[in-house]
C-alpha positions as a LaTeX table, in Angstrom:
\begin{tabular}{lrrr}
\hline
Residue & $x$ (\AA) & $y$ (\AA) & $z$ (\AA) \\
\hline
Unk1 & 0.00 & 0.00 & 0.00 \\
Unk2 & 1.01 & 3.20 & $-0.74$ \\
Unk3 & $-0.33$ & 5.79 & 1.01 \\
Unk4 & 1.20 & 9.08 & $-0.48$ \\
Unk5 & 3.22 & 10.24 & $-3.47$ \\
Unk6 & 3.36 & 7.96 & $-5.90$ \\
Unk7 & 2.57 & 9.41 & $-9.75$ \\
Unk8 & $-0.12$ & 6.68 & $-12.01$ \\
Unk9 & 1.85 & 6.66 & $-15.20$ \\
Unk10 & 1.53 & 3.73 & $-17.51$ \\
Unk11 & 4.46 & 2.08 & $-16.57$ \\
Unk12 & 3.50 & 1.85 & $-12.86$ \\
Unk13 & 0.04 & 0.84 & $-13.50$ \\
Unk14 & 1.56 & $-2.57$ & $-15.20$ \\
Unk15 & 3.27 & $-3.23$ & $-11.27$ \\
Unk16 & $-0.01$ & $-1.63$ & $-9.08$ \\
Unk17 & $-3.56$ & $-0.36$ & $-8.97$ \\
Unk18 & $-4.44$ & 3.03 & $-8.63$ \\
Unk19 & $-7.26$ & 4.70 & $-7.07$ \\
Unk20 & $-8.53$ & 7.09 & $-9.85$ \\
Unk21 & $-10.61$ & 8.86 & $-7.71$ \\
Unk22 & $-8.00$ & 10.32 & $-5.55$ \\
Unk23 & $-7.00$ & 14.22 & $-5.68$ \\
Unk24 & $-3.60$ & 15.76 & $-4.95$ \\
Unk25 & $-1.83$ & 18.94 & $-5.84$ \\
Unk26 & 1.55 & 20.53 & $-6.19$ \\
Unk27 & 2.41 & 23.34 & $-3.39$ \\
Unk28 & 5.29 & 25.52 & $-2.86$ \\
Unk29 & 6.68 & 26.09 & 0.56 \\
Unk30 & 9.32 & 29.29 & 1.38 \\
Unk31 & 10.49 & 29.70 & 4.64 \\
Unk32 & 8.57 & 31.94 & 6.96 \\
Unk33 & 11.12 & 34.67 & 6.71 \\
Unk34 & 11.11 & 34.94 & 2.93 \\
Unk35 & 10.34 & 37.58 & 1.45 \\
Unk36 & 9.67 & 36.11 & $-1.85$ \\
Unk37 & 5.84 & 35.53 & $-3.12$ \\
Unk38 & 5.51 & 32.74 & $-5.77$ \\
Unk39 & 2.78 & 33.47 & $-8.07$ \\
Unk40 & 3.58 & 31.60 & $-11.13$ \\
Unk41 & 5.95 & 28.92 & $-11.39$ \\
Unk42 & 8.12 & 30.40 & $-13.96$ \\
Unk43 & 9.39 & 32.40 & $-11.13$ \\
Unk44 & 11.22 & 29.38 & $-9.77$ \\
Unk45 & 13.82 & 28.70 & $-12.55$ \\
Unk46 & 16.13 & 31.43 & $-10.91$ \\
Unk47 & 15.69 & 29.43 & $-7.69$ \\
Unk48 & 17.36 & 26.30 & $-6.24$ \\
Unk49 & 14.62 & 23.75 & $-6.00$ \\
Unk50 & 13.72 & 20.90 & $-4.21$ \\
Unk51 & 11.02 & 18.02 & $-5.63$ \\
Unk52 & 10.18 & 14.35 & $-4.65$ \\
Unk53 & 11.47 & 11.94 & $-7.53$ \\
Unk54 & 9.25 & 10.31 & $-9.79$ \\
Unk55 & 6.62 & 13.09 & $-9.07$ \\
Unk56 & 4.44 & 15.05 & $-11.43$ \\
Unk57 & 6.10 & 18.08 & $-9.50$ \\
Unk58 & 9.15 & 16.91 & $-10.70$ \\
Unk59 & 8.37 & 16.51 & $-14.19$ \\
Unk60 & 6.45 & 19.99 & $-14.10$ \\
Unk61 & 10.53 & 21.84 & $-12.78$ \\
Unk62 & 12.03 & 19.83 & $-15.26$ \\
Unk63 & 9.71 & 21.02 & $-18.14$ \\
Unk64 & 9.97 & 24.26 & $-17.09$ \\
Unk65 & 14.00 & 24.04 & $-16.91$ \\
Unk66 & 13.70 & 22.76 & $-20.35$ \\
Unk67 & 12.53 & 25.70 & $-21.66$ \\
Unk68 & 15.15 & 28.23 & $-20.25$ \\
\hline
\end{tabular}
């Protein structure tokens, strides 16, 4: 069981059923002290970043990187 994290792509729903009914999204967490305001996510390729593996987050940064 997995309870958290774990993207349905094809590949993974050969090895494991998903629950299609199930609803996340991505957020974006600063520290309190930051003075920054993230409004759009282009905003973040000037930033270091940090993403779960083998998330849709992930892919998302790494499009985005792409297109720099």
């Amino acid at each position: 069981m997995v309870i958290e994290c774990i993207s349905d792509t094809a590949e993974r729903e050969q090895l494991v059923s998903f629950i299609n009914y199930a609803y996340a999204i991505n957020e974006v967490y600063t520290l309190a002290d930051s003075k920054s305001v993230i409004t759009d996510l282009r905003t973040l390729c000037v930033l270091k970043v940090g993403v779960q593996t083998g998330t849709d987050f992930e892919h998302t940064v790494r499009h985005l990187e792409s297109e720099l």
